[in-house]
C-alpha positions as CSV (number, residue, x, y, z in Angstrom):
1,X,26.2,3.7,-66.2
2,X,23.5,2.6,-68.4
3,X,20.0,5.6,-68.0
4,X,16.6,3.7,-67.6
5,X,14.4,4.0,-70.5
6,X,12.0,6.3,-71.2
7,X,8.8,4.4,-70.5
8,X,10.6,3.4,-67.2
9,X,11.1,6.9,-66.5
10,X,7.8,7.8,-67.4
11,X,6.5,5.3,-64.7
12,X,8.6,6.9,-62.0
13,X,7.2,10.1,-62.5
14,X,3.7,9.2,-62.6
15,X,3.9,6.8,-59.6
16,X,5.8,10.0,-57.9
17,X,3.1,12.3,-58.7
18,X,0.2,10.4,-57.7
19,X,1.7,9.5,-54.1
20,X,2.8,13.0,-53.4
21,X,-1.6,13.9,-54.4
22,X,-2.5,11.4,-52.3
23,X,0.1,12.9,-49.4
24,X,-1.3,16.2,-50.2
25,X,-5.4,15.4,-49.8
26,X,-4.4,13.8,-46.6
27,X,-2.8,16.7,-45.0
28,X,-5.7,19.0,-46.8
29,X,-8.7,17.0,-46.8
30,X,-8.4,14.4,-43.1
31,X,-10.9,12.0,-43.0
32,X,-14.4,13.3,-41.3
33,X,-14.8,11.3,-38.1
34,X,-17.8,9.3,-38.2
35,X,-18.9,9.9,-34.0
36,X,-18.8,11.9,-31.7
37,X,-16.5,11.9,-28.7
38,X,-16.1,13.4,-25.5
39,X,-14.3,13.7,-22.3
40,X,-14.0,15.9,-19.1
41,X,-11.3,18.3,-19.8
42,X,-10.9,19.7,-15.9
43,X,-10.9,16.9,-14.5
44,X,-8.7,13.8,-14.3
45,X,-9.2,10.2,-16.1
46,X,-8.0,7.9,-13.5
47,X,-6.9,4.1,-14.6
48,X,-9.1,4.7,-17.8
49,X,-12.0,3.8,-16.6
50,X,-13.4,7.0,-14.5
51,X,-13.0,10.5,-13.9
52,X,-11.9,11.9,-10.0
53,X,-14.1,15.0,-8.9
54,X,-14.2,16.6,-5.9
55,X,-17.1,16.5,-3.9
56,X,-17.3,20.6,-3.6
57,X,-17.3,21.2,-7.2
58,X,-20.6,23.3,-8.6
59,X,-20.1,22.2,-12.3
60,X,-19.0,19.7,-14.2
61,X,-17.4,20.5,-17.9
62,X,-18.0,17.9,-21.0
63,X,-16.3,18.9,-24.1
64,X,-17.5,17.3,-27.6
65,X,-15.4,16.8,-30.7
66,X,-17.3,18.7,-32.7
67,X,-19.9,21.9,-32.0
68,X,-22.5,20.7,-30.6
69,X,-26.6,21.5,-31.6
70,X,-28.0,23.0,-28.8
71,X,-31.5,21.5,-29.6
72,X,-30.4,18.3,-28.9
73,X,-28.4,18.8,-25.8
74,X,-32.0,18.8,-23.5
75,X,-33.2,15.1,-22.3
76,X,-30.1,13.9,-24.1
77,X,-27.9,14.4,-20.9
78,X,-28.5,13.1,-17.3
79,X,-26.7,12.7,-14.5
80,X,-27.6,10.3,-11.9
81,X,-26.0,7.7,-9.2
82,X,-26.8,4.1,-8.5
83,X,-30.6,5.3,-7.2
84,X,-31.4,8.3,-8.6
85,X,-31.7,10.8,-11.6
86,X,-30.9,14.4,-10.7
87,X,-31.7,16.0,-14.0
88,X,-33.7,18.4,-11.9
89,X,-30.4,19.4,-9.6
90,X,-28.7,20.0,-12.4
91,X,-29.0,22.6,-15.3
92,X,-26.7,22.2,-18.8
93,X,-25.0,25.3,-20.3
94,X,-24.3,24.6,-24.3
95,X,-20.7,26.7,-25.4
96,X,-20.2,25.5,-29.3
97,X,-18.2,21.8,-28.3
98,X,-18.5,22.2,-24.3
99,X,-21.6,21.4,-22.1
100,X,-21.5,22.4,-18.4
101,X,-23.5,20.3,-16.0
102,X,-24.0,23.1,-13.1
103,X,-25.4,22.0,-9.8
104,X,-28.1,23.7,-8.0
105,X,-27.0,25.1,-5.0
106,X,-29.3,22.8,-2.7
107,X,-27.5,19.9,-4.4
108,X,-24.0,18.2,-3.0
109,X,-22.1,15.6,-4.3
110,X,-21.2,13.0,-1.3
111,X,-17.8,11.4,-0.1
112,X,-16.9,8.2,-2.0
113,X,-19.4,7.7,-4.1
114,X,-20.3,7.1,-7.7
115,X,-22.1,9.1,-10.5
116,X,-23.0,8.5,-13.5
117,X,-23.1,10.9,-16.8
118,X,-24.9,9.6,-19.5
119,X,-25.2,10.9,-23.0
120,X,-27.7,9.4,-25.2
121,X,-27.5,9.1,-29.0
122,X,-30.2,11.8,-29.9
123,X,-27.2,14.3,-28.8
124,X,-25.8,15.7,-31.9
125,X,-23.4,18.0,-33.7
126,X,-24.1,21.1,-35.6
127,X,-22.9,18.9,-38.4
128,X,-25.4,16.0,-37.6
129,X,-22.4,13.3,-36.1
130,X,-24.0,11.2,-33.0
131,X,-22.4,8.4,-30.9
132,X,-22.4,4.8,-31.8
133,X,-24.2,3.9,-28.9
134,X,-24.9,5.6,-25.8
135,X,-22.1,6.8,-23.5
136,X,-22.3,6.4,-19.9
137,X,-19.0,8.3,-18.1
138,X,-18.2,7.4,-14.7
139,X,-17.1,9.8,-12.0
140,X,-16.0,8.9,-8.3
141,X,-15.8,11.3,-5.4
142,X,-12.8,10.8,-2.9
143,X,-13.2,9.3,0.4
144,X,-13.4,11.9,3.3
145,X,-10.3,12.3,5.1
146,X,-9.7,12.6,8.9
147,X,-9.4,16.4,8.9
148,X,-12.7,16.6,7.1
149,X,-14.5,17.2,10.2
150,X,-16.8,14.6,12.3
151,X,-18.9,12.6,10.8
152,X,-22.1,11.5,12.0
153,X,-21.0,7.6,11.8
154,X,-17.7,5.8,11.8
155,X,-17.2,3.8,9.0
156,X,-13.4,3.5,8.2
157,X,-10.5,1.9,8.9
158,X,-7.3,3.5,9.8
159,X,-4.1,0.9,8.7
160,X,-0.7,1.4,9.8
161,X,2.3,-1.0,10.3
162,X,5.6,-1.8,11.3
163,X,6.2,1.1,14.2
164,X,8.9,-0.8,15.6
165,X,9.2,0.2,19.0
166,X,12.8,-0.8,20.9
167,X,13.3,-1.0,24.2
168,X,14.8,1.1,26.7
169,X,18.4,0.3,25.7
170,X,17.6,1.4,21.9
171,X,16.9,5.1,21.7
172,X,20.5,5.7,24.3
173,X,22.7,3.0,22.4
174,X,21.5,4.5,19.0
175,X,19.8,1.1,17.7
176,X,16.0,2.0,18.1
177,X,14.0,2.3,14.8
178,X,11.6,4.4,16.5
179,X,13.0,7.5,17.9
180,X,11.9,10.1,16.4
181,X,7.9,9.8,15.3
182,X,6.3,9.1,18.1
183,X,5.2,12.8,18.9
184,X,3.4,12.4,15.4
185,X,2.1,9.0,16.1
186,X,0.3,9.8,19.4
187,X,-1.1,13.1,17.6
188,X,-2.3,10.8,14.8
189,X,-3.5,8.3,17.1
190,X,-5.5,11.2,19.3
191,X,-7.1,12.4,16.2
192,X,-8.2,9.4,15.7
193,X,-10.0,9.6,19.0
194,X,-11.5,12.8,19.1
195,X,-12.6,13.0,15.4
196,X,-15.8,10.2,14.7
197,X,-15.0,8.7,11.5
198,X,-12.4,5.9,12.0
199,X,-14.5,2.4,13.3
200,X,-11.6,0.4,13.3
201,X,-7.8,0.8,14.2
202,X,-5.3,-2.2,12.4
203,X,-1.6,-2.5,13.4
204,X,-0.4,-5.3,10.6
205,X,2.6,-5.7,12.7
206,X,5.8,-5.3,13.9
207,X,4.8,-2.9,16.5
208,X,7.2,-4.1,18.7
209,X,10.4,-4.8,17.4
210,X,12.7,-8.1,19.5
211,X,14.8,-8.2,16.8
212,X,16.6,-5.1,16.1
213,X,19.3,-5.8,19.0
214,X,23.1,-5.7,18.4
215,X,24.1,-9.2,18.2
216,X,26.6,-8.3,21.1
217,X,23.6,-7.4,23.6
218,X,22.1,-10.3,25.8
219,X,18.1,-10.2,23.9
220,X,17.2,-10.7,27.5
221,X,18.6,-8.2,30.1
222,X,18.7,-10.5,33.3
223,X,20.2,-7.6,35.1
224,X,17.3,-5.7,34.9
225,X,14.9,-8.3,35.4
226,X,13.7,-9.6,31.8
227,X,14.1,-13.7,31.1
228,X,11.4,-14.2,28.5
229,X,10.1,-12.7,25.6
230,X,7.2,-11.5,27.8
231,X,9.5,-9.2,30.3
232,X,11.1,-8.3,26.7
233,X,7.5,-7.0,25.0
234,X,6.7,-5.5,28.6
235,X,10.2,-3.5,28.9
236,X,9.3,-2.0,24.9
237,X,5.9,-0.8,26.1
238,X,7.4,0.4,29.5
239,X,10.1,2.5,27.4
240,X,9.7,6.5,27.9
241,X,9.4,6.8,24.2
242,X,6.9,4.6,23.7
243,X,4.7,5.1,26.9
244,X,2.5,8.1,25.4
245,X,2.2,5.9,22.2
246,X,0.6,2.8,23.9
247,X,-1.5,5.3,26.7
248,X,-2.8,5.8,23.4
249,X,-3.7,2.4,22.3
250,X,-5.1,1.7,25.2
251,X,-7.4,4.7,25.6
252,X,-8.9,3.5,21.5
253,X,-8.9,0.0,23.1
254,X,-10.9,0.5,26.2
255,X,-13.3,2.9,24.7
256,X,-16.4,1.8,23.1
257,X,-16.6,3.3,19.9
258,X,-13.1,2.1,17.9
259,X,-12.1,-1.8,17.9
260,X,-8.3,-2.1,17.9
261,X,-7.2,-4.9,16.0
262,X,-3.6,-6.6,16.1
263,X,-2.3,-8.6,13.5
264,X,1.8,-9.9,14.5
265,X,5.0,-9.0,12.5
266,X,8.3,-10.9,11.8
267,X,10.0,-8.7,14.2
268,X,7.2,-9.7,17.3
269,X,6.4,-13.1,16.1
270,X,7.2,-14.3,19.4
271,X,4.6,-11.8,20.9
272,X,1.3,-14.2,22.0
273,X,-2.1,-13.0,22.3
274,X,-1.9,-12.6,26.3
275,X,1.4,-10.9,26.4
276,X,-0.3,-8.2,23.8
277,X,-3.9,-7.9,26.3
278,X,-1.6,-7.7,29.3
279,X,-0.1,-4.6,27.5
280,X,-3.0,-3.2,25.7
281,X,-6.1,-4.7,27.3
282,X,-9.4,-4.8,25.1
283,X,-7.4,-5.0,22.0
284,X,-8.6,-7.9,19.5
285,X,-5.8,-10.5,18.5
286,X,-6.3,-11.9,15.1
287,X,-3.2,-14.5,14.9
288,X,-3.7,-17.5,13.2
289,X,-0.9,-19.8,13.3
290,X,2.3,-19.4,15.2
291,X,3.7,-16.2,13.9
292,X,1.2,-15.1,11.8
293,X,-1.8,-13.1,11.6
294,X,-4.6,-12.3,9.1
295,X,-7.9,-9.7,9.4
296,X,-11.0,-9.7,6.9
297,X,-12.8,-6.5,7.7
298,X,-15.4,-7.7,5.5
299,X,-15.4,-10.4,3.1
300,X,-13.4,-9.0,-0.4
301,X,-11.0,-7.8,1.7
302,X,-7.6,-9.1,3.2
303,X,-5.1,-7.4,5.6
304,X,-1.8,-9.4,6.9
305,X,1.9,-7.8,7.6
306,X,3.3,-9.8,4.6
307,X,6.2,-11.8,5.9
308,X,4.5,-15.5,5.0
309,X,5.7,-15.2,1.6
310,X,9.4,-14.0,2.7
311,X,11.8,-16.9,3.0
312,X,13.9,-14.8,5.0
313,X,11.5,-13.5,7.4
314,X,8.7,-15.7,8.1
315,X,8.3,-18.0,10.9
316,X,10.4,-20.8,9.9
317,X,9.6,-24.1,12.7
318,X,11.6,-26.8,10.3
319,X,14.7,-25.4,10.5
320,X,15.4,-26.5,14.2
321,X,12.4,-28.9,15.9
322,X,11.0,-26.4,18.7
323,X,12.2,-22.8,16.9
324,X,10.5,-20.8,14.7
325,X,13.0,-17.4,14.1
326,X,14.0,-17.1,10.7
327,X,17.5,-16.4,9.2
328,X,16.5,-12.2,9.1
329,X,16.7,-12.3,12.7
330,X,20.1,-12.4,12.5
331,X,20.7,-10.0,9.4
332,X,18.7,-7.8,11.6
333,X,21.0,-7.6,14.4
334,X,23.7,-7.3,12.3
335,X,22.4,-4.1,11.4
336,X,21.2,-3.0,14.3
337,X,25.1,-3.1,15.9
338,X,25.9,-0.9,12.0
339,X,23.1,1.1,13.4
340,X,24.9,1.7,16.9
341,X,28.4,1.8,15.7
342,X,27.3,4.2,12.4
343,X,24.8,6.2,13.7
344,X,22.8,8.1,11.1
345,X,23.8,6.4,7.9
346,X,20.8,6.1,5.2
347,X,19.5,2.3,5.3
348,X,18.5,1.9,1.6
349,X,16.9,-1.1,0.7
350,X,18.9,-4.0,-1.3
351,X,19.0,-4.4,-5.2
352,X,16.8,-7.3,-6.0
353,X,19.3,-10.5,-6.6
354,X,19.5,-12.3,-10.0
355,X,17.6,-15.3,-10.9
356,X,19.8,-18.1,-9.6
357,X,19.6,-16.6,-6.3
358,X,19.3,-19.2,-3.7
359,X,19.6,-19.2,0.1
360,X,23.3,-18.9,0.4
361,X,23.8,-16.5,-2.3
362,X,21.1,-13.8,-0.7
363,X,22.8,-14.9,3.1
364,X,25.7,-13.3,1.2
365,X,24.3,-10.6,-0.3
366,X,22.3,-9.2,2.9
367,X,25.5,-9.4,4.9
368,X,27.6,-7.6,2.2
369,X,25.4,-4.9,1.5
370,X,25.4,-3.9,5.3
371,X,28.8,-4.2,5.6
372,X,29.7,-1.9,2.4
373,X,26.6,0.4,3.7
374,X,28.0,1.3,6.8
375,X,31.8,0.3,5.6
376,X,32.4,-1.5,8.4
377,X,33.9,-5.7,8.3
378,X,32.1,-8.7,10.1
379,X,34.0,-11.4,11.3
380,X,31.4,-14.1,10.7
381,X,33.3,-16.8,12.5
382,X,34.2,-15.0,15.6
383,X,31.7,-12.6,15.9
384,X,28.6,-14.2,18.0
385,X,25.0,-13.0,18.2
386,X,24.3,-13.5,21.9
387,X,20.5,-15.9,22.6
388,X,20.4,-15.9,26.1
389,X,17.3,-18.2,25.4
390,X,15.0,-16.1,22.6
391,X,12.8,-18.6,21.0
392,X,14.5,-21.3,23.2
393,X,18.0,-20.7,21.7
394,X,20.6,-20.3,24.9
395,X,24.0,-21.5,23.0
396,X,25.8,-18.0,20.7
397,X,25.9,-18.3,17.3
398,X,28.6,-17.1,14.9
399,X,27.1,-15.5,11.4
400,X,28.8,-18.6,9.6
401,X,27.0,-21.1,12.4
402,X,23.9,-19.3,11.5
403,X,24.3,-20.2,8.1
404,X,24.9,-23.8,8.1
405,X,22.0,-24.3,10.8
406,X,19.1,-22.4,7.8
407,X,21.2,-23.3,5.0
408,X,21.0,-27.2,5.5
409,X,17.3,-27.7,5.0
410,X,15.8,-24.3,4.5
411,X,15.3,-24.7,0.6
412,X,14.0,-28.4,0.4
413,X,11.6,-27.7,3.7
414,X,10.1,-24.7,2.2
415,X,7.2,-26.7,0.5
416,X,6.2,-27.5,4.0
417,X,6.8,-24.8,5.7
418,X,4.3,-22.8,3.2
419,X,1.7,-25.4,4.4
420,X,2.5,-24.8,8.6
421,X,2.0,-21.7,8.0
422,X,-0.7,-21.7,5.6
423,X,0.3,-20.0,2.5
424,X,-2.8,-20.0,-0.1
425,X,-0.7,-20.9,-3.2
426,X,3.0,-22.7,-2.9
427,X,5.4,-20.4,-4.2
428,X,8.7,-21.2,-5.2
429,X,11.8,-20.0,-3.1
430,X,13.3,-17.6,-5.7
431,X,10.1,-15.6,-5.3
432,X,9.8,-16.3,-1.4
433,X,13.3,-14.5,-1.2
434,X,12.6,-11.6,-3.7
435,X,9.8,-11.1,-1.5
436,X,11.9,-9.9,1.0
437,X,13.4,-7.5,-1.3
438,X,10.8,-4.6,-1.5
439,X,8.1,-6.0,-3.3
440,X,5.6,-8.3,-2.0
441,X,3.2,-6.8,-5.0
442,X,3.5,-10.4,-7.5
443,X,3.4,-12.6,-4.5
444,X,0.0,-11.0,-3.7
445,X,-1.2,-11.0,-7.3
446,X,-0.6,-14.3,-6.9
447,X,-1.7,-15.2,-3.8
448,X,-5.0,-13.0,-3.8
449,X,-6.4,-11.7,-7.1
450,X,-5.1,-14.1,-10.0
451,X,-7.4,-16.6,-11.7
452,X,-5.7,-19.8,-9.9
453,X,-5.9,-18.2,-6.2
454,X,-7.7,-20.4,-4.0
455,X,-9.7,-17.3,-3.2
456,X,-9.6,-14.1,-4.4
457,X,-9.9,-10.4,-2.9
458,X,-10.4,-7.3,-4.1
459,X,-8.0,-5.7,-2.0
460,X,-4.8,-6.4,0.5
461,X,-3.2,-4.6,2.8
462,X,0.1,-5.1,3.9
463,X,2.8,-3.9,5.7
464,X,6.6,-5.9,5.9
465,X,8.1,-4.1,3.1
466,X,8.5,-0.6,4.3
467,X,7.6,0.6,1.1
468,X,4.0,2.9,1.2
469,X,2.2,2.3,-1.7
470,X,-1.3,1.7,-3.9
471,X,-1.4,-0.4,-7.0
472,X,-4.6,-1.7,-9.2
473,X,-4.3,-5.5,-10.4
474,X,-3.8,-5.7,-13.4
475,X,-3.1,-2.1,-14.6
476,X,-5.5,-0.4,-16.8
477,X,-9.1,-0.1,-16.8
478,X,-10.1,-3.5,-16.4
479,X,-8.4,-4.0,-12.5
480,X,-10.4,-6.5,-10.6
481,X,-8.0,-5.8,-7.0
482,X,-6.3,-2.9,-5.3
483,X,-2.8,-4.0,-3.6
484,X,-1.9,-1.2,-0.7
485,X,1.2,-0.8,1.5
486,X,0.8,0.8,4.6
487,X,5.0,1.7,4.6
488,X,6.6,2.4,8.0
489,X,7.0,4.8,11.3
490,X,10.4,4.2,11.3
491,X,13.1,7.0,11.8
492,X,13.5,9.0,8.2
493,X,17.4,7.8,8.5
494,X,16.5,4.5,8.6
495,X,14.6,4.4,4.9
496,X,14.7,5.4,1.4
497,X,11.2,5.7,1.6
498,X,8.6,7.9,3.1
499,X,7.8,6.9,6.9
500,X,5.0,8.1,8.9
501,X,2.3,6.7,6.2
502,X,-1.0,4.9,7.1
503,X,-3.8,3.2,4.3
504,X,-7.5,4.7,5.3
505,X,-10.2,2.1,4.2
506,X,-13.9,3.2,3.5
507,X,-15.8,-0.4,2.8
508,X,-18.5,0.3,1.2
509,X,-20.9,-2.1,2.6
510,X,-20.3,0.3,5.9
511,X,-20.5,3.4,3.9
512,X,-23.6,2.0,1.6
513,X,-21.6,3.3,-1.4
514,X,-21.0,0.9,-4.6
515,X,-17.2,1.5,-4.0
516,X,-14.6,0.2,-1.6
517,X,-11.8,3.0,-1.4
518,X,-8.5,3.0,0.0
519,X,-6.5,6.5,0.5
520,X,-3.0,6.3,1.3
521,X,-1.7,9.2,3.6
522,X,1.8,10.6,5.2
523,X,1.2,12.6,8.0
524,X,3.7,15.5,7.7
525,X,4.3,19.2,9.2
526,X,2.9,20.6,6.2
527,X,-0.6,21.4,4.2
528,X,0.5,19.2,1.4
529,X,2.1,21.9,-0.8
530,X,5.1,21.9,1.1
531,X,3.9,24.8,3.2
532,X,5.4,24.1,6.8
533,X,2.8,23.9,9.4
534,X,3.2,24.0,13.0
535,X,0.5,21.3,13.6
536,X,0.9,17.4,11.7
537,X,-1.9,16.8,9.2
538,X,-2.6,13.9,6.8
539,X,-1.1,14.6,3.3
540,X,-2.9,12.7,0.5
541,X,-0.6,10.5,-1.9
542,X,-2.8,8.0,-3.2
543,X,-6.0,7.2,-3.7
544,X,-8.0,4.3,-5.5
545,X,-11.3,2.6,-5.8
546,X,-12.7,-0.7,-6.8
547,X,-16.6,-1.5,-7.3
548,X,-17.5,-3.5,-4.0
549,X,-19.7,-6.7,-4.4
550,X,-23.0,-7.7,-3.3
């Protein structure tokens, strides 16, 4: 082995020993920072962009990088919203790097509304550091919620979706999505009533359900009288479980001081605005095209059930000339005879498919997955889904029959389709059955708040999916769009996710603040900690808020 010479060794060492000093001064001697910083240590940075306070806090804690000079705290500080400066509600308490903004006690911050802290660059450190520029930190207030007492005006909206009432042959044959909620429904829907905040009442949908019917039941009971979609939706509302929900609809409806608004599901698309009065009179329809529905509240926002964008479950009138039900009508029986053979077994929601998914492929899928969930085996020849005349269709159909009919034009109509039933922005069917996966979330981005939508929102609220959520689009501080999910009333047993969950809307062209807010809520025998209760109350999950136009 041959040694390195000495004036290479020599180098070694000395390029050793000057990056080991160099390691050393950093670790013993870090860089001095050349500003100041600060945040709000108690209090939590939401999306980057602002700090969430409650309303009934007295102070408000900054803390500084560095110590800060207590001679320069004075006029350097103020604390104001979009109209006013309330340096003289406030007093500031210097503690070497904290300041504490304390509040008078004649002051109060409001509900849902925004403030402003704003530190100037004459605020220094005992060591002389300033900022770079001024610093303005934003804090928003929650909205009120409906246990917060009344109010003197009602100016919110109270969302919920996808209740999916049966009819009086559900709850005893063991098919009926909504059992076992609607004690917690009517007590949300009379606090609603009594309480004087909510303006506004949306159902996005599937309030009645006409398609969760074992495919060996007759959709139409002649025996007892029904022959039409009408006698169907009039036998739901007529059902003993649901007769203390829809006395309650119609006592909002006929008052005077809450408008209840209807927008239709995939699983009442055959529902029609006069059916709907006949059961409900005074409520407000706001369908648009056959099996469809869309609200604006006011003009940045959007509310629908969802299903336009889901291949599987939107009205689809190409198929077959004078039909419109879509191929999930008949998955949805299918599981509805699981539901009534396998009582009680957990309905979890499917994987998402692959990329080459097409029609027949996810046809596949959907029936496998309820056949290995409830481990039960379909014939799909033999096995026929009863009509007796739903949407016009009298003949049975076998699963396979079922098939053939969507699969032979259901893909290379879907361009069309999209137009009939006005879909902003074409989207291709890949996505359009994804859709009907769990996630309607991309299809809105799309649809709603990107750059190429025909026109854009600041927030949607949907329904469809079963799945209660609130997201900002695009994540991070610079969201332009709130996305919210209202999720579902259906029996716990019957989803993976939570159920009894409603989306509260303050607009803040009602509420004259400069934010649009949208709480998302469970309504639960319990305070929120997981403290049983004997008496149902709105637990907070989510809350977000988005600066509201002109």
């Amino acid at each position: 082995m041959k040694l390195p010479s000495v004036s290479s060794v020599t180098i070694i060492l000395l390029a050793t020993i000057v990056i080991f000093q160099q390691s050393c001064k950093k670790k013993d001697s870090p860089a001095e920072p050349d500003y100041l910083t600060v945040d709000l240590p108690n209090s939590t940075l939401q999306n980057d962009l602002y700090y969430a306070v409650d309303d009934d806090v007295r102070f408000i804690e900054l803390e500084f990088s560095q110590p800060v000079d207590t001679a320069t705290v004075q006029g350097n500080i103020s604390f104001s919203d979009k109209s006013s400066i309330f340096d003289t509600a406030i007093s500031l308490l210097t503690l070497d790097r904290k300041v504490v903004l304390m509040f008078h006690p004649s002051f109060k911050l409001q509900n849902g509304w925004k403030y402003s802290i704003t530190v100037k660059t004459g605020l220094k450190s005992v060591s002389g550091l300033t900022f770079s520029a001024t610093k303005i930190i934003e804090i928003r207030t929650p909205a009120f919620s409906l246990t917060d007492g009344d109010l003197m005006q009602r100016n919110a909206i109270l969302c919920i979706s996808d209740i999916h009432m049966g009819e009086y042959r559900a709850v005893t044959n063991n098919y009926c999505w909504f059992s076992k909620n609607d004690s917690a429904l009517t007590d949300l829907l009379d606090l609603v009533l009594t309480t004087h905040q909510v303006k506004q009442v949306v159902i996005l949908g599937d309030l009645f359900d006409e398609w969760v019917i074992p495919y060996g039941f007759a959709p139409f009971d002649t025996a007892s009288g029904i022959h039409d979609s009408r006698g169907y939706f009039l036998s739901v509302a007529n059902s003993p479980v649901n007769i203390p929900v829809i006395n309650k609809l119609k006592a909002i409806a006929s008052g005077s001081e809450i408008q209840l608004i209807y927008v239709p599901g995939n699983h009442d698309m055959l529902l029609t605005k006069s059916v709907l009065e006949e059961i409900i009179p005074g409520i407000i329809w706001q369908g648009t095209v056959s099996g469809l529905g869309e609200y604006l509240p006011v003009d940045e926002i959007i509310m629908e059930h969802g299903h336009r964008f889901d291949l599987f479950n939107c009205p689809q009138p190409l198929v077959t000339t004078g039909h419109m039900l879509p191929p999930g009508f008949f998955v949805s029986r299918l599981q509805a005879e699981c539901s009534r053979t396998h009582p009680g077994t957990l309905l979890k929601e499917a994987s998402d498919a692959n990329g080459s998914l097409e029609f027949s492929v996810a046809w596949r899928l959907a029936l496998d997955y309820l056949e290995i969930q409830y481990k039960m085996r379909v014939n799909e020849d033999s096995v026929n889904s009863l009509m007796s005349g739903i949407d016009g269709y009298m003949s049975r159909f076998s699963y396979n029959s079922a098939k053939s009919m969507y699969a032979a034009n259901i893909e290379t109509n879907w361009p069309a389709t999209q137009v009939i039933n006005a879909v902003p922005l074409g989207i291709p069917v890949i996505m359009a059955i994804l859709d009907g996966q769990n996630d309607l979330f991309t299809a809105v981005g799309l649809e709603y708040f990107s750059d190429i939508s025909p026109k854009k929102y600041k927030m949607a609220v949907l329904g469809h999916t079963h799945n209660p959520e609130l997201k900002v689009f695009p994540s991070g501080k610079n969201y332009t769009a709130i996305y919210a999910n209202t999720g579902s009333w259906v029996n716990q047993e019957m989803c993976s996710k939570k159920v009894r969950t409603f989306v509260m809307i303050w607009p803040g062209k009602w509420t004259g603040s400069d934010l649009d807010i949208v709480s998302l809520y469970q309504y639960n025998l319990e305070s929120g900690n997981g403290v049983p209760s004997p008496d149902y109350t709105p637990v907070l999950m989510a809350e977000e808020s988005i600066l509201r136009g002109n």
